[in-house]
C-alpha positions as CSV (number, residue, x, y, z in Angstrom):
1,X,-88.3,87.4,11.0
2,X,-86.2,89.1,13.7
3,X,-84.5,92.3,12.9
4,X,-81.7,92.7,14.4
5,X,-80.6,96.5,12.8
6,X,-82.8,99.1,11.5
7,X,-81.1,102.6,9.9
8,X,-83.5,105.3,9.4
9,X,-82.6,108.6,7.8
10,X,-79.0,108.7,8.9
11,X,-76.8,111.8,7.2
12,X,-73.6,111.8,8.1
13,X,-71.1,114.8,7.4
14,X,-67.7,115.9,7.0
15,X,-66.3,119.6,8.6
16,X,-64.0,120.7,5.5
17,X,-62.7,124.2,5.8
18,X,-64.7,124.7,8.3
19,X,-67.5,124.1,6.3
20,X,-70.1,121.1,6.9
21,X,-71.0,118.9,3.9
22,X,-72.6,115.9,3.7
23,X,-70.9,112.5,2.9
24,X,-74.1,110.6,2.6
25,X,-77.7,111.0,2.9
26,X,-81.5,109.6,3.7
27,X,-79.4,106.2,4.1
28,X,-82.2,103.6,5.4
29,X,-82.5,99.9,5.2
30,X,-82.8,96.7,8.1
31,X,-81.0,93.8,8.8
32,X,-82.6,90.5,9.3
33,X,-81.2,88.0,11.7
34,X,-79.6,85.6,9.7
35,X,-79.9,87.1,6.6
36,X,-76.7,89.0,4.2
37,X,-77.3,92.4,3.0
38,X,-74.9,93.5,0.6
39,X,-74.1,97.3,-0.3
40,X,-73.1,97.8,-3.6
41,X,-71.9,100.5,-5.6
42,X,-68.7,102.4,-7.2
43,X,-66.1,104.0,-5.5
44,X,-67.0,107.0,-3.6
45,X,-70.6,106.4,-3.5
46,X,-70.7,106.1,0.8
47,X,-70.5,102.8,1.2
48,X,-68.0,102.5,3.2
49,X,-68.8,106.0,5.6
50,X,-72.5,104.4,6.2
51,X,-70.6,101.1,7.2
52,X,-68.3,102.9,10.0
53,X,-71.1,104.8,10.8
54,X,-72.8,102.1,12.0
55,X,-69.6,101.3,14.6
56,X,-69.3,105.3,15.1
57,X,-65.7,104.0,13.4
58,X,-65.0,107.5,12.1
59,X,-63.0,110.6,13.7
60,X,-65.1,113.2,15.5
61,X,-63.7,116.3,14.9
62,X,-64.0,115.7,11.2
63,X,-67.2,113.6,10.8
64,X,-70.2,113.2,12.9
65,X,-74.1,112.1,12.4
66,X,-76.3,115.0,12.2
67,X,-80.3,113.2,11.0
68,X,-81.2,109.7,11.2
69,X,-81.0,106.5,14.0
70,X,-79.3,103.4,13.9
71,X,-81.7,101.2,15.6
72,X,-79.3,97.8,17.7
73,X,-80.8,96.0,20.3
74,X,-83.0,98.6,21.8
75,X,-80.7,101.0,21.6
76,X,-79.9,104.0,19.4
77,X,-76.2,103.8,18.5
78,X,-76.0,107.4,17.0
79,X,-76.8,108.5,20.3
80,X,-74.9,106.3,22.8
81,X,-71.7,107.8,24.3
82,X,-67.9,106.6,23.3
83,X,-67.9,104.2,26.3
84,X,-71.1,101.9,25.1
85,X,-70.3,101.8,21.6
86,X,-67.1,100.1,22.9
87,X,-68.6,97.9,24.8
88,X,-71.0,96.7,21.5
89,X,-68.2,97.4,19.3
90,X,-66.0,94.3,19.2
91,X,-68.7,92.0,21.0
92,X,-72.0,92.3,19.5
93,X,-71.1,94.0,15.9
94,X,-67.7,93.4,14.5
95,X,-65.8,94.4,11.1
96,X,-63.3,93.0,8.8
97,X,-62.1,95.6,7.0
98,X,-60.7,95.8,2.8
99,X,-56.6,95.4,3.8
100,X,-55.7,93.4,6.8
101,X,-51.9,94.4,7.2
102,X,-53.4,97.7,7.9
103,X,-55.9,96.7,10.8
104,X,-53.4,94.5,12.2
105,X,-50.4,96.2,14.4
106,X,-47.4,94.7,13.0
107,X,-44.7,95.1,16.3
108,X,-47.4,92.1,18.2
109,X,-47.9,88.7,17.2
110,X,-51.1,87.2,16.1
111,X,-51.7,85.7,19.5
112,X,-50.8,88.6,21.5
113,X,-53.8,91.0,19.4
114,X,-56.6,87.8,19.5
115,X,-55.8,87.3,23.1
116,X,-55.9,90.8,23.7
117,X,-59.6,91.3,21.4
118,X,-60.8,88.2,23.1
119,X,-59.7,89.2,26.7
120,X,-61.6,93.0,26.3
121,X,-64.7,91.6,26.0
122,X,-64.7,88.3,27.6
123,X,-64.1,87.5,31.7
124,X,-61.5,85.0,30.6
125,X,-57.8,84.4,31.7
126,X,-54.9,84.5,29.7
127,X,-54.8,81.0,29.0
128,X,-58.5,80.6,28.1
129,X,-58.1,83.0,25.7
130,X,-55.1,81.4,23.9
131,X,-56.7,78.0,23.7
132,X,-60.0,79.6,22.2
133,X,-57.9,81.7,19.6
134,X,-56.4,78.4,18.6
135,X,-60.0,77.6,18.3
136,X,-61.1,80.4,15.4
137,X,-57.8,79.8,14.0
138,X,-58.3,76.4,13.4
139,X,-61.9,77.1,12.2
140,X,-60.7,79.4,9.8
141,X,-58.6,76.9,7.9
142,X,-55.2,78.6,9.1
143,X,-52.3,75.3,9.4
144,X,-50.7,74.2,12.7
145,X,-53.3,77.5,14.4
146,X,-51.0,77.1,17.7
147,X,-47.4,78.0,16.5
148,X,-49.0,80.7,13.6
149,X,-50.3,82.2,17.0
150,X,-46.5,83.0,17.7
151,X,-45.7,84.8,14.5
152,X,-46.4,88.2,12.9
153,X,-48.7,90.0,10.1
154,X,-45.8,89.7,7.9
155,X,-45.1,86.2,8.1
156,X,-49.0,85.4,6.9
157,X,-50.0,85.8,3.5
158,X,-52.4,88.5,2.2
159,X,-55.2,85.7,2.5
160,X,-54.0,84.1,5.5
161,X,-54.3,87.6,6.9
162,X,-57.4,88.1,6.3
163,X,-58.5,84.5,7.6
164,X,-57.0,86.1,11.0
165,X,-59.6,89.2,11.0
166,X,-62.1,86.9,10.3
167,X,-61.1,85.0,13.2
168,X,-60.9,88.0,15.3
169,X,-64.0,89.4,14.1
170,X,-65.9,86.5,14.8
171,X,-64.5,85.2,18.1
172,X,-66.9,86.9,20.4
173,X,-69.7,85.9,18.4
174,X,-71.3,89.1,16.8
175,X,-74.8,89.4,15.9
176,X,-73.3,91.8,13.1
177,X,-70.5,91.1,10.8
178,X,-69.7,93.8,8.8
179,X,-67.5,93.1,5.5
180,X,-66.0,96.0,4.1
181,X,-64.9,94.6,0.4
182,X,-63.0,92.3,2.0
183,X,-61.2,90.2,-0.7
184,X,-59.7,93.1,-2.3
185,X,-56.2,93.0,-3.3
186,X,-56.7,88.8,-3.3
187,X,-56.3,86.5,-6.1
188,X,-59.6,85.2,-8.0
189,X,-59.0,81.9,-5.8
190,X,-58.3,82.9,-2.7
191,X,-61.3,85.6,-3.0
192,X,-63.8,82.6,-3.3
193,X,-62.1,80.9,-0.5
194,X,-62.5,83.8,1.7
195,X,-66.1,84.3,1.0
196,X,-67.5,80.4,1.1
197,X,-65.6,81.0,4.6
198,X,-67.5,83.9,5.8
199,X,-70.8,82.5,4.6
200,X,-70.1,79.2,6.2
201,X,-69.3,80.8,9.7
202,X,-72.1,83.0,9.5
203,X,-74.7,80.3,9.1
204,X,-72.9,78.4,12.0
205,X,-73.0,80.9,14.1
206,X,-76.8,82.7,13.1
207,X,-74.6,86.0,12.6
208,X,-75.8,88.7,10.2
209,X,-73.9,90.0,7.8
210,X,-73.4,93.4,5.9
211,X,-71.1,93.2,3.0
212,X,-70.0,96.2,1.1
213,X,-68.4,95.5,-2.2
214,X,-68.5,96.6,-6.0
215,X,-68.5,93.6,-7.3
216,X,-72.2,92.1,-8.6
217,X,-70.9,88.7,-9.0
218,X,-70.1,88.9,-5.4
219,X,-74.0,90.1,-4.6
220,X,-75.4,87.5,-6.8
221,X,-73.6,84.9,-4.9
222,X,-73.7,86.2,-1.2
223,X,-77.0,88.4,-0.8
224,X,-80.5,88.2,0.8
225,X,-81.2,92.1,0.4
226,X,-78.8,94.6,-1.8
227,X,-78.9,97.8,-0.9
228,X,-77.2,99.8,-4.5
229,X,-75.7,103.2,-3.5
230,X,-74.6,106.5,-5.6
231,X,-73.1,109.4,-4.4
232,X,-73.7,109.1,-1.3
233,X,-77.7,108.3,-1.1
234,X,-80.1,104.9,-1.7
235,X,-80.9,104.9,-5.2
236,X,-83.2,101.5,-5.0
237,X,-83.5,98.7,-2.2
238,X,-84.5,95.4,-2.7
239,X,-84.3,91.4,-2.7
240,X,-81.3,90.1,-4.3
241,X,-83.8,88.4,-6.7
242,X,-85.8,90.9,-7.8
243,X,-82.2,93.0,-8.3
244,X,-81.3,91.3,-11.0
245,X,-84.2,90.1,-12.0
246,X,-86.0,93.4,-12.7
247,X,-83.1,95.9,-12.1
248,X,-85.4,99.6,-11.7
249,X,-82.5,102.4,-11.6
250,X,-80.9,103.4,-14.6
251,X,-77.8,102.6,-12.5
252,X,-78.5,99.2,-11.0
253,X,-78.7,98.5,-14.8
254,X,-75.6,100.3,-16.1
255,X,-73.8,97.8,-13.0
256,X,-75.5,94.5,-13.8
257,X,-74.9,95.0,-17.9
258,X,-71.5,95.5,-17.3
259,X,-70.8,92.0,-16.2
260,X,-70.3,89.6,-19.5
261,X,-72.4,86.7,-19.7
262,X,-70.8,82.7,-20.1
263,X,-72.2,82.6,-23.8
264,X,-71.8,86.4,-25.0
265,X,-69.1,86.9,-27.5
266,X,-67.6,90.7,-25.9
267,X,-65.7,93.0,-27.8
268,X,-66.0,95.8,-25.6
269,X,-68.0,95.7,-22.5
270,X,-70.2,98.0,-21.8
271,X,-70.0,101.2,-19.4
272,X,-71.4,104.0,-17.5
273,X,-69.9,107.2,-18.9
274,X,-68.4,109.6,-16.4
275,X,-67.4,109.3,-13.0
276,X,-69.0,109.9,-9.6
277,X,-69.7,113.7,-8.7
278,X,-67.3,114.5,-5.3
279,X,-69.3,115.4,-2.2
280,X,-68.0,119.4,-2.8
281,X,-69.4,118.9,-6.5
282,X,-73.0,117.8,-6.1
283,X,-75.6,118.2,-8.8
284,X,-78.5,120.2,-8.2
285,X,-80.9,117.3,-9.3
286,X,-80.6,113.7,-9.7
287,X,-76.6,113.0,-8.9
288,X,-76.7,110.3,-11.8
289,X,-78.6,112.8,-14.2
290,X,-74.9,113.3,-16.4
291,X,-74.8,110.0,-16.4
292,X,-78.3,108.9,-17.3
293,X,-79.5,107.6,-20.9
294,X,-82.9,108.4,-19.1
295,X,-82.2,111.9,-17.9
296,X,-85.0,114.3,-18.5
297,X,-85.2,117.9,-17.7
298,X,-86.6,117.5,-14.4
299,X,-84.1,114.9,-13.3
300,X,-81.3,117.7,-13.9
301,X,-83.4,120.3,-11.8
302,X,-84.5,118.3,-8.7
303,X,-83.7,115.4,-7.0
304,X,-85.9,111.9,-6.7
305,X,-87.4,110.4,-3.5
306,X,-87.3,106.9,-2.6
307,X,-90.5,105.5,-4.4
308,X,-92.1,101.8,-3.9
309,X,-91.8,99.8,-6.9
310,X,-91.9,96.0,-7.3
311,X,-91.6,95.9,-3.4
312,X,-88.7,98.2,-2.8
313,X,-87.4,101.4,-3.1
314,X,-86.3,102.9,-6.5
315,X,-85.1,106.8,-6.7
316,X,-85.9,107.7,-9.9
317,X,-88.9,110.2,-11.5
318,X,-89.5,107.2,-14.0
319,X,-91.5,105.6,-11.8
320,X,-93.4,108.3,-10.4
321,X,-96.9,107.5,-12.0
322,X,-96.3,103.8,-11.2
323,X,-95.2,103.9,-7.2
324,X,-97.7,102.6,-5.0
């Protein structure tokens, strides 16, 4: 199987009050060409910083990569300067990100920013470049693609938006999609659309795909690999199978139990007490310890590594004795 990325070690941190901190830590996992990894996790747990991270998508006086590579094509993006991330950017790994009217200037017209995205990394003229955006457009299901290419972000709906950055992201023909939760604020139907959408494109076009979202239905449907985060480091790694399978972290299985099952009459469902620890408010030990049904004394004093179990990685001092 080819891989196509490979992140080892990366730590990424924020400067606040002139103090560095960091946002997440001993992040590694690979991508596989053709393959979906999805990153799961709760709100705040770095899913989205080791996503940018990846595209150097992040503002340097504030943030920055201080351990760790990010292994693309021979080349170690933490290290390259501004102007050849721009030129991979965009062309060989592109993003949709979680709200569309946001990415998408509202003063130009679909057709002007496609043309424009298309033009920047392709030796194309002007007209080339419209008929081809008429092209994704029409692949991504949007009606009469040619005269939606004159209007604006507000005259598209919140899906229909969306079906545009996918268009976008996908009209150079990335080896990397990245999907940062990227049917959030959609209806349930729309939400399925937009996903059997991205999954059929990719498998078209032999992309990989990272998708970042909170949602286990979502992995269970969409991934190869998960990857489940927590405050800001890889608490276990693994097929999707084997994930829900044999869930190993105390946390994968708080996640997976709090999805109700088809036949289960549910009163209440069940939850994971607290809330996730701000980077500025780490725990000394395990940073799920106050959360833990499992916690022991030695979880609250130090933190776990990353051990092998069941053919992945699972941070957790359960499973000391038993990692191979």
């Amino acid at each position: 199987m080819e891989r196509v990325l490979e992140v080892n070690n990366l730590k990424v941190e924020f400067m606040l009050k002139k103090k560095s901190i960091p946002a997440v830590e001993d992040i590694s996992f690979h991508l596989d060409k053709g393959k979906t990894l999805c990153i799961v996790g709760e709100s705040g747990c770095g899913k989205s910083v080791t996503a940018t991270s990846i595209m150097r998508l992040y503002d340097s006086s504030i943030a920055r990569i201080t351990e760790g590579s990010i292994l693309f094509d021979q080349k170690d993006l933490a290290k390259c300067t501004d102007k050849e991330i721009r030129e991979i950017c965009g062309k060989d790994i592109s993003m949709i990100f979680q709200e569309p009217m946001t990415s998408l200037n509202p003063v130009y017209t679909i057709g002007q920013q496609m043309i424009e995205m298309i033009r920047s990394h392709q030796k194309i003229s002007k007209k080339e470049a419209f008929d081809y955006a008429v092209q994704m457009l029409e692949k991504v299901k949007i009606p009469e693609p040619e005269k939606r290419m004159k209007d604006y972000p507000h005259q598209f709906s919140g899906g229909m938006r969306q079906r545009v950055m996918i268009a976008m992201a996908l009209s150079c023909k990335p080896k990397i999609l990245i999907c940062d939760e990227p049917t959030t604020a959609l209806d349930v139907t729309v939400q399925k659309q937009i996903l059997n959408l991205i999954d059929d494109l990719k498998e078209s076009m032999g992309t990989s795909e990272i998708l970042i979202t909170h949602d286990m239905g979502v992995v269970a449907e969409m991934a190869d690999d998960t990857l489940v985060m927590y405050a800001g480091k890889v608490v276990e790694y693994n097929n999707a199978d084997e994930i829900f399978r044999n869930p190993q972290h105390p946390y994968t299985r708080g996640l997976l139990k709090s999805i109700p099952h088809i036949n289960d009459s549910v009163e209440m469902l069940p939850t994971i007490e607290g809330t996730v620890p701000t980077i500025v408010n780490m725990p000394k030990g395990c940073r799920f310890a106050d959360r833990c049904p499992s916690c022991t004394q030695k979880c609250k004093e130090q933190d776990s590594p990353l051990f092998d179990v069941n053919g992945g990685k699972v941070r957790c001092w359960l499973y000391e004795k038993d990692a191979k």
